[in-house]
C-alpha positions in Angstrom: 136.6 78.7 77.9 134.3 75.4 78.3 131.5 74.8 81.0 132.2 74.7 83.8 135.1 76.5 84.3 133.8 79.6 83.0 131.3 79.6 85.7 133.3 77.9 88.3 136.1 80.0 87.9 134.7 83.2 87.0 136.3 86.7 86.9 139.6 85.2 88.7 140.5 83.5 85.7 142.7 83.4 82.7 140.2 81.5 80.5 141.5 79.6 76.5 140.5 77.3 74.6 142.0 74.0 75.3 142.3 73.4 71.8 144.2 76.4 70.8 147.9 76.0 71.6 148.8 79.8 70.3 146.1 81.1 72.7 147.6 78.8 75.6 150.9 80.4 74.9 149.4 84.1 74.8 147.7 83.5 78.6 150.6 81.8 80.2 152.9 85.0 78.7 150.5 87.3 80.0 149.8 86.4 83.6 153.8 85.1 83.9 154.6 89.2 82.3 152.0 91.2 83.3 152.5 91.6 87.3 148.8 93.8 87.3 146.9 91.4 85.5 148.2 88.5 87.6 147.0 90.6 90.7 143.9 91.2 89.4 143.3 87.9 88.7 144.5 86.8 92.4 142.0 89.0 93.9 138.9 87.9 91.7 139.8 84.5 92.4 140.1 85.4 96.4 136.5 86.9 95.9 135.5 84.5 93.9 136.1 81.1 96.2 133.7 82.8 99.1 131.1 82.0 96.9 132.0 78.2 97.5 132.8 78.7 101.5 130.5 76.5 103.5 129.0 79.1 105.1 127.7 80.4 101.8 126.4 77.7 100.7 124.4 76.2 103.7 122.8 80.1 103.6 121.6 78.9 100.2 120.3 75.8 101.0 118.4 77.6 104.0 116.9 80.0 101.6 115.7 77.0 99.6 114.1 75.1 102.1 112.7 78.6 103.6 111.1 79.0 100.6 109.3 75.7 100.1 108.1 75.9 103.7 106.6 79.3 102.6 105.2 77.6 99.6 103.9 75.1 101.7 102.0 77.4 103.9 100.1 78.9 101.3 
């Protein structure tokens, strides 16, 4: 649960605190035991990496420089 891997990692995540060896042990229990929540978690990270495809990102970058040229014609 530190920056940036709560926003890099989002929803598809098992986030702790790196610190807290009890709460390590907790989340590695959990997504080893709990077949649902490891799914859950598979899919959220599956939605979450198209958010890093390049694709995605070059439409970004497109919509920035768009948007200056916009600026610039004003």
């Amino acid at each position: 649960r530190r920056s940036p891997m709560q926003e890099v990692a989002g929803p598809g995540s098992c986030l702790v605190d790196p610190d807290n060896v009890e709460e390590i042990r907790k989340a590695v229990l959990q997504v080893s035991r709990d077949a649902s929540y490891r799914d859950a978690l598979v899919d959220a990270g599956f939605r979450n990496v198209q958010k890093y495809s390049p694709e995605f990102i070059a439409g970004r970058y497109a919509a920035v420089y768009e948007e200056i040229v916009l600026k610039k014609m004003v």
